[in-house]
VOLO-85587 format. One record per residue: residue in three letters; x, y, z of N, C-alpha, C in turn. Coordinates in pm, whole numbers, padded with zeros to 5 digits, always signed. Each point is the difference from the previous one (the first is absolute). Layout:
// VOLO-85587
ALAXYZXYZXYZ/...
END
This chain:
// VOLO-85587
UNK-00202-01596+00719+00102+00029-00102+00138+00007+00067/UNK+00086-00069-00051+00183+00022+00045+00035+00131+00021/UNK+00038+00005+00080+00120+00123+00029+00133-00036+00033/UNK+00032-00002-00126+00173-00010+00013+00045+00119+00009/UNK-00028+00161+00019+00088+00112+00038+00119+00000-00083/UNK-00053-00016-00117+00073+00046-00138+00111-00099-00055/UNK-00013-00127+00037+00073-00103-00021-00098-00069-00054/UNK+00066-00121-00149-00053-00035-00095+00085-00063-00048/UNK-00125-00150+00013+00042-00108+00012-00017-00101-00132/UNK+00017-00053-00101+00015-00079-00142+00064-00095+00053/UNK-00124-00124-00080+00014-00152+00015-00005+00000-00141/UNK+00174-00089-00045-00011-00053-00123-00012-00138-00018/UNK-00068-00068+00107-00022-00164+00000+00114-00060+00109/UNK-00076-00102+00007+00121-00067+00091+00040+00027+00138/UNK+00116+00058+00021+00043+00084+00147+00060+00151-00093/UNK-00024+00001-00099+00085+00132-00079-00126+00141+00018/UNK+00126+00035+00097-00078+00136+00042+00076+00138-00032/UNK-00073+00107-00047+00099+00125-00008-00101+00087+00089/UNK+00116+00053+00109-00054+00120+00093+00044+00100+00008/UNK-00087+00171-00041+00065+00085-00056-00044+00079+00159/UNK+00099+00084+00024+00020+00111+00128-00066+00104-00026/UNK-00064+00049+00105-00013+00162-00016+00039+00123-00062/UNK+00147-00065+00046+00104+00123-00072+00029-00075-00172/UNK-00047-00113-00058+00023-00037-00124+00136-00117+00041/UNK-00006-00009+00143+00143-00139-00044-00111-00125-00090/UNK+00061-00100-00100-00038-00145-00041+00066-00081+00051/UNK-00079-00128+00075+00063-00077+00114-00072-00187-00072/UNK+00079-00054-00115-00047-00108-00020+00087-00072+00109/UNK-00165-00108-00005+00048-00155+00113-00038-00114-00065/UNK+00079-00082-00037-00016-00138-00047-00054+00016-00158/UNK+00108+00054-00086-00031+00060-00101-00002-00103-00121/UNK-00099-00083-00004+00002-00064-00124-00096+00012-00068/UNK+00021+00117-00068-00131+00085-00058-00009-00035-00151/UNK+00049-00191-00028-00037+00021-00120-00032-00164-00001/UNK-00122-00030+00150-00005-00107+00032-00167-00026-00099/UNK-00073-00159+00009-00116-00014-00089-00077+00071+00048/UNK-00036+00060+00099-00137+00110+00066+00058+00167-00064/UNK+00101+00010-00010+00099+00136-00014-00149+00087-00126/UNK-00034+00071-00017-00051+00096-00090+00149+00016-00096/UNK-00110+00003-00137+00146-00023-00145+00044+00133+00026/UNK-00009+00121+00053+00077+00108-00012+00100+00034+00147/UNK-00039-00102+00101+00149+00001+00121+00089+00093-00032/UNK+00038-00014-00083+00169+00059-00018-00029+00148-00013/UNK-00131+00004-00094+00022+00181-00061-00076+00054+00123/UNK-00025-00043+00150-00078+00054+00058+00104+00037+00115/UNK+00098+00001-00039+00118+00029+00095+00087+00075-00084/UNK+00051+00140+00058+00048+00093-00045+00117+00046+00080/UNK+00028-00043+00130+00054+00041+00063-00048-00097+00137/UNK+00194-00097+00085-00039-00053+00046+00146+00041+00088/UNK-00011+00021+00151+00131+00064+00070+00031-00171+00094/UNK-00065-00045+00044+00031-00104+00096-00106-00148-00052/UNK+00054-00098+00014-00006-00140-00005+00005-00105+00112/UNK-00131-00061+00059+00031-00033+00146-00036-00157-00077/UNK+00099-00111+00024-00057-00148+00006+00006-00093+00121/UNK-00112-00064-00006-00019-00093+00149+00077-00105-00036/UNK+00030-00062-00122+00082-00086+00069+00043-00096-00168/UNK+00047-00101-00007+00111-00062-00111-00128-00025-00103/UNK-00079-00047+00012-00088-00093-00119-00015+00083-00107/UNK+00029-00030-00112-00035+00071-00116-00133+00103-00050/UNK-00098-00069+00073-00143+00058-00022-00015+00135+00116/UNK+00129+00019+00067-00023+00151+00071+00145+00036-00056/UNK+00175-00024-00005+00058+00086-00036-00047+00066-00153/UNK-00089-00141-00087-00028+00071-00112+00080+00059-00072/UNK-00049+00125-00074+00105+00104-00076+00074+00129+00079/UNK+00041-00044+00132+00051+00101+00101+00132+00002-00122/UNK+00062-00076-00074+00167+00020-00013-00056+00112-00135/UNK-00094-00028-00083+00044+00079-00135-00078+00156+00065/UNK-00122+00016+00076-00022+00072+00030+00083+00134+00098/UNK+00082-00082+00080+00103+00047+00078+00076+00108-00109/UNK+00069-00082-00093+00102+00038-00060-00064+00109-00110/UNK-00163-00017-00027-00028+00109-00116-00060+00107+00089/UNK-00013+00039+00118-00058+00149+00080+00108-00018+00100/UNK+00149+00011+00058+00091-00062+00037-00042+00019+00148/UNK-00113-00124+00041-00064+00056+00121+00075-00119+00093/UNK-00004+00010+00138+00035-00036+00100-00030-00125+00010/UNK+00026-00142+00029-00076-00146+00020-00002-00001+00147/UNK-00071-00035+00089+00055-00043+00140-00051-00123+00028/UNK+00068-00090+00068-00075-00097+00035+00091-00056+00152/UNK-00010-00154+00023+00085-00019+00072+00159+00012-00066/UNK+00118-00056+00099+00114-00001-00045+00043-00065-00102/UNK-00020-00134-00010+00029-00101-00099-00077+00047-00153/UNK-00095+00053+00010-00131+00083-00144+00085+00097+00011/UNK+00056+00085+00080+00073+00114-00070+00111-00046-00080/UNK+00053-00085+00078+00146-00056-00103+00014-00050-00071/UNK-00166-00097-00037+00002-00051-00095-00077+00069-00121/UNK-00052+00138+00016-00037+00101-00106+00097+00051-00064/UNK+00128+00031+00111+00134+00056-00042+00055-00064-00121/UNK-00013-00163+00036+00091-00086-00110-00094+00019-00123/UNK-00123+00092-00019-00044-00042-00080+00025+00106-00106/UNK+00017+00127+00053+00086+00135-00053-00138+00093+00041/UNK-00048-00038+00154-00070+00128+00016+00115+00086+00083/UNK+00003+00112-00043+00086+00105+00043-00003+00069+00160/UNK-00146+00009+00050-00036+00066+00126-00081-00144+00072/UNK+00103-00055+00088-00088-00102+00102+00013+00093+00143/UNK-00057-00098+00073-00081-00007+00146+00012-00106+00069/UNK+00092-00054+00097-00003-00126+00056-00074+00086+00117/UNK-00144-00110+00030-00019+00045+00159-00036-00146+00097/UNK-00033-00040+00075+00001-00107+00118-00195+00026+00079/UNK-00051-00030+00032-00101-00047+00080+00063+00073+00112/UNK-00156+00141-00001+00018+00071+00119+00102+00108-00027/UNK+00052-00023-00096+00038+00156-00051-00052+00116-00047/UNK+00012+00132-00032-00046+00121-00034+00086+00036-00099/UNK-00087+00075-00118+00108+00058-00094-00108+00154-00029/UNK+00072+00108-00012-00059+00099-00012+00026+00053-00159/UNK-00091+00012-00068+00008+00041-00113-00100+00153-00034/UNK+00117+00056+00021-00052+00133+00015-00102+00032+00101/UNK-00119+00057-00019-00089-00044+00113-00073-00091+00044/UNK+00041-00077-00031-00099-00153-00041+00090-00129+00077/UNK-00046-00012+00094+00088-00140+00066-00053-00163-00028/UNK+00108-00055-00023-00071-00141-00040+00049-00077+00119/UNK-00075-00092+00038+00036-00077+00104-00022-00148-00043/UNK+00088-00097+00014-00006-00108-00046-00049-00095+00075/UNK-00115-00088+00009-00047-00098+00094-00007-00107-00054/UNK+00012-00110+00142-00005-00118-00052-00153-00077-00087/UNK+00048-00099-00111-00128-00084-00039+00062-00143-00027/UNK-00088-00075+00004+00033-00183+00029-00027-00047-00136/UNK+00108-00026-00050-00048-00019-00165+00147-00072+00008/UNK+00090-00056-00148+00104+00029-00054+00047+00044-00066/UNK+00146+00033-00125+00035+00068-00037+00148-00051-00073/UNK-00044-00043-00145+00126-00056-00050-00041+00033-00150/UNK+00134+00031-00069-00058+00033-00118+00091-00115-00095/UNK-00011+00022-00098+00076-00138-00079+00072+00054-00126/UNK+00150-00059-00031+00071+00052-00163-00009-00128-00037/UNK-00064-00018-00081-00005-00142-00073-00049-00058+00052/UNK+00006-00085+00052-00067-00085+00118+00112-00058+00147/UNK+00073+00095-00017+00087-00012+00126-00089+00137+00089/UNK-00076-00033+00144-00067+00081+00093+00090+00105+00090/UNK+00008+00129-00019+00056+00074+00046-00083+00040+00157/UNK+00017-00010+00114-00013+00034+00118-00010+00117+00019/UNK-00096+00118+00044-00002+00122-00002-00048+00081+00147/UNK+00038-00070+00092-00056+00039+00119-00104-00042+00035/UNK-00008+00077+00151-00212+00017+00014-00116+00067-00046/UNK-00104-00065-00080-00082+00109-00039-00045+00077+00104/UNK-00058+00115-00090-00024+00144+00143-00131+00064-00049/UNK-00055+00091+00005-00100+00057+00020+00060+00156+00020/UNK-00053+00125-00017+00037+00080+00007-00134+00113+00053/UNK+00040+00126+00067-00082+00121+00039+00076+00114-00041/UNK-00109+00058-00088+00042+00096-00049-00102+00131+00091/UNK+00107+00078+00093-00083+00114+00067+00059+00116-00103/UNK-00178+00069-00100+00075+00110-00053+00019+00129+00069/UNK+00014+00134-00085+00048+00098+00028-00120+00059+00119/UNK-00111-00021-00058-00122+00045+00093-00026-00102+00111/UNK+00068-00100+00017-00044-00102+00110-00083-00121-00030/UNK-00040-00002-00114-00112-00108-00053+00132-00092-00011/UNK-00046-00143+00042+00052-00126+00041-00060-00093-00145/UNK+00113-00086-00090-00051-00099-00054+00076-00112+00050/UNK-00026-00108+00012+00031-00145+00027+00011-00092-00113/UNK+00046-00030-00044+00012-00110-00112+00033-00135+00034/UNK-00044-00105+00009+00029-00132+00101+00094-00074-00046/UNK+00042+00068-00133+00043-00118-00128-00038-00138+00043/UNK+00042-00107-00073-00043-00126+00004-00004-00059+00165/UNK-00091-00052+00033-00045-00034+00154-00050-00076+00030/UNK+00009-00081+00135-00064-00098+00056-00051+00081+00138/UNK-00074-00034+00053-00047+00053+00174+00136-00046+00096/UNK+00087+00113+00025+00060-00047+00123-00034+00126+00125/UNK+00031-00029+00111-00032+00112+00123+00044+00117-00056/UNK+00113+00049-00025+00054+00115-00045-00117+00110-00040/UNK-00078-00103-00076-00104+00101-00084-00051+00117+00110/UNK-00093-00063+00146-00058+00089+00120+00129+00096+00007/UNK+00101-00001+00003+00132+00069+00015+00019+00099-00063/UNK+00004-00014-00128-00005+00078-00109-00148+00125+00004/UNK-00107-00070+00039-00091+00100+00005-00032+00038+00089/UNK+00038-00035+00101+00042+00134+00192+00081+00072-00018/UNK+00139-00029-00071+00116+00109+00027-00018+00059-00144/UNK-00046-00033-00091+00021+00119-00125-00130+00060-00040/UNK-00085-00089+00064-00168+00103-00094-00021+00026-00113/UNK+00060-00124-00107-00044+00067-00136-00144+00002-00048/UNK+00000+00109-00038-00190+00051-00069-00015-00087-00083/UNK+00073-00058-00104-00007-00060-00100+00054-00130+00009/UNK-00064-00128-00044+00095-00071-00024-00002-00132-00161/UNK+00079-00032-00049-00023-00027-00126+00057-00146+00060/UNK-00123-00118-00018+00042-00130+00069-00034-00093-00134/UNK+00087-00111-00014-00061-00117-00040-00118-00041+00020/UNK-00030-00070-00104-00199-00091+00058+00024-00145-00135/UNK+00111+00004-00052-00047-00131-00104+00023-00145+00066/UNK+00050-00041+00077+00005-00099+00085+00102-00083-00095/UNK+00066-00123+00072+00085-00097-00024+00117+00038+00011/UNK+00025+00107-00059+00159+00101+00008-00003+00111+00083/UNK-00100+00014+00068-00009+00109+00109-00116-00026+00061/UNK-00041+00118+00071-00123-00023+00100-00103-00013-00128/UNK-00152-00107+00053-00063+00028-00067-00096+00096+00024/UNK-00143+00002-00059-00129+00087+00044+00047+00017+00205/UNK-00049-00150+00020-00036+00001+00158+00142+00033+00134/UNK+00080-00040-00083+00141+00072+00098-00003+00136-00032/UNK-00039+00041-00139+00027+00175-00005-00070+00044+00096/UNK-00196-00063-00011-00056+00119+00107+00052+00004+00164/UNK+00070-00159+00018+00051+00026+00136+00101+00064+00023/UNK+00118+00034-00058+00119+00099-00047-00100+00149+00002/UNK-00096+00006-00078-00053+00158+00009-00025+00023+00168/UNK-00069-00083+00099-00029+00037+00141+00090+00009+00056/UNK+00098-00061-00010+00172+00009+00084+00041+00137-00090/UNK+00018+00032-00048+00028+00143-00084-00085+00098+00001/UNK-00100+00011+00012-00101+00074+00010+00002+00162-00073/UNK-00007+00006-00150+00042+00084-00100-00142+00114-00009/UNK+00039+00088-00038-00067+00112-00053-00110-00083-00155/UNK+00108-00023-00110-00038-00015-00097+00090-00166-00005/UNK-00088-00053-00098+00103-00106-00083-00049-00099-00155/UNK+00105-00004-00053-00001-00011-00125+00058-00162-00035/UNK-00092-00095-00058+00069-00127-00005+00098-00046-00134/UNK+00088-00084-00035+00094+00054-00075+00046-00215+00021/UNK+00052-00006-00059+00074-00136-00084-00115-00096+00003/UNK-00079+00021-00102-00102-00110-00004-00034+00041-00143/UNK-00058-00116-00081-00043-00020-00139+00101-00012-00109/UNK+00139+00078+00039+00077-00036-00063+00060-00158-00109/UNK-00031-00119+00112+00015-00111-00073-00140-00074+00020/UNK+00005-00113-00036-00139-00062+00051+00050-00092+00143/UNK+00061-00009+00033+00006-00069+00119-00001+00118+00116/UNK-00007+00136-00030-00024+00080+00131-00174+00015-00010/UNK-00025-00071+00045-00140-00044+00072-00062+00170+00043/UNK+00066+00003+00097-00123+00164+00081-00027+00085-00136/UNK-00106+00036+00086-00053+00118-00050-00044+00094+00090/UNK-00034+00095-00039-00033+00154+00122-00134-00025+00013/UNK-00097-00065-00057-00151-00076-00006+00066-00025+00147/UNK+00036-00148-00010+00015-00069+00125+00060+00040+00132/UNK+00087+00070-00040+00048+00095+00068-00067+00107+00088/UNK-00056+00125-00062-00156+00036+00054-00122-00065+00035/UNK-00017-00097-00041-00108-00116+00106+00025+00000+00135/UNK+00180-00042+00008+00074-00045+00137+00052+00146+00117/UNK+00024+00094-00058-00004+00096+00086-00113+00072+00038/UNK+00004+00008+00159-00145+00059+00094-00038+00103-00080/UNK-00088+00036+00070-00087+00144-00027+00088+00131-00021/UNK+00114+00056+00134+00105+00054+00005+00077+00051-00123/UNK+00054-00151-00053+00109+00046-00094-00090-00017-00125/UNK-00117-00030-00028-00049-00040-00157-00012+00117-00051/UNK-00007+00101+00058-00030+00158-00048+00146+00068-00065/UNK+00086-00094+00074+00166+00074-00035+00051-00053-00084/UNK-00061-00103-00097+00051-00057-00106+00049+00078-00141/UNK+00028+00021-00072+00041+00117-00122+00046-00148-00112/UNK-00097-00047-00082+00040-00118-00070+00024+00079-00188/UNK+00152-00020-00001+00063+00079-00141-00006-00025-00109/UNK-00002-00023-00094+00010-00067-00133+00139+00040-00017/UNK+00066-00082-00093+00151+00041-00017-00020+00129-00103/UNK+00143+00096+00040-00077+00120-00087-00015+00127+00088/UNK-00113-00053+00095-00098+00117+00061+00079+00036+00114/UNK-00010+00106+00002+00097+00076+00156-00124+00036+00083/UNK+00027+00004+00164-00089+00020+00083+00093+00124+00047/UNK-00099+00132+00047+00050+00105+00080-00058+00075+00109/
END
């Protein structure tokens, strides 16, 4: 059984995650909680939301960060170019941060890491440029570590990321074509080597292929036990 040490974790489909603190902080990441996997009540299952973390430009992770921002007047952070371009959008409280930065939010530090993806969002059909996508670690108040990969391909960084930060948790891609699929995730899980982990952007369309089936086939003996597979909806704690 998980031991997250009072941290609690909700998958609303997709990469749309809400992670609630010990002390009661709400920490959505890649909030498009009103995507086709989303459960019809998303919205009323959020009552209170203090911080907003996005990996990176594509629509299917900033999602509803702008109306949500502006109706619980919570914090957005992302890289620089996503903060400024939340600003233009009339979110009130941004966050520019850079790869390899730290931001402390109250007791809760987020650290921003790199992921190999891109990141452009579009007004009309003119492509707006939004930086590098990122990935984020959230160390909470008690020390429990989450990882979120946002959208990803396998680059070295990954072994990097899981020597110097140790997250217990990590919430990775598995649908393949637009990120890692099944068989790059389980090799990403051994270079990371997680407590727990939870698979996340798959089923959404029909061309994301993985599944956590295939997925758990492909990871050893080791990690098949650390799997936590969510239904959108269901919080793990």
């Amino acid at each position: 059984m998980a031991r997250f040490n009072g941290v609690k974790v909700t998958w609303y489909g997709h990469s749309a995650f809400k992670l609630e603190s010990p002390h009661g902080k709400v920490i959505l990441i890649d909030p498009w909680i009103s995507n086709p996997e989303a459960p019809k009540n998303a919205r009323e299952m959020l009552d209170r939301v203090d911080l907003i973390l996005v990996t990176h430009g594509h629509g299917d992770h900033i999602g509803d960060a702008v109306s949500l921002a502006k109706e619980f007047d919570a914090t957005c952070v992302g890289i620089y170019e996503i903060a400024n371009y939340l600003s233009s959008k009339g979110v009130k409280n941004t966050l520019g941060m850079n790869i390899g930065g730290n931001y402390n939010f109250g007791d809760i530090k987020i650290s921003m890491v790199e992921a190999s993806h891109s990141s452009t969002a579009y007004e009309g059909n003119t492509p707006v440029p939004l930086g590098n996508p990122v990935g984020f670690v959230i160390t909470f108040e008690n020390g429990f570590k989450v990882y979120h990969m946002g959208d990803t391909g396998l680059f070295g960084g990954l072994s990097v990321i899981g020597e110097f930060y140790r997250p217990d948790l990590i919430l990775i891609p598995i649908g393949d074509l637009f990120t890692l699929g099944p068989e790059e995730a389980a090799y990403a899980v051994k270079l990371i080597r997680p407590e727990y982990i939870i698979p996340m952007h798959y089923k959404t369309f029909p061309p994301l292929t993985g599944t956590p089936e295939k997925f758990l086939e492909l990871l050893g003996k080791e990690y098949k036990d650390k799997v936590i597979v969510l239904k959108p909806g269901e919080t793990a704690e």
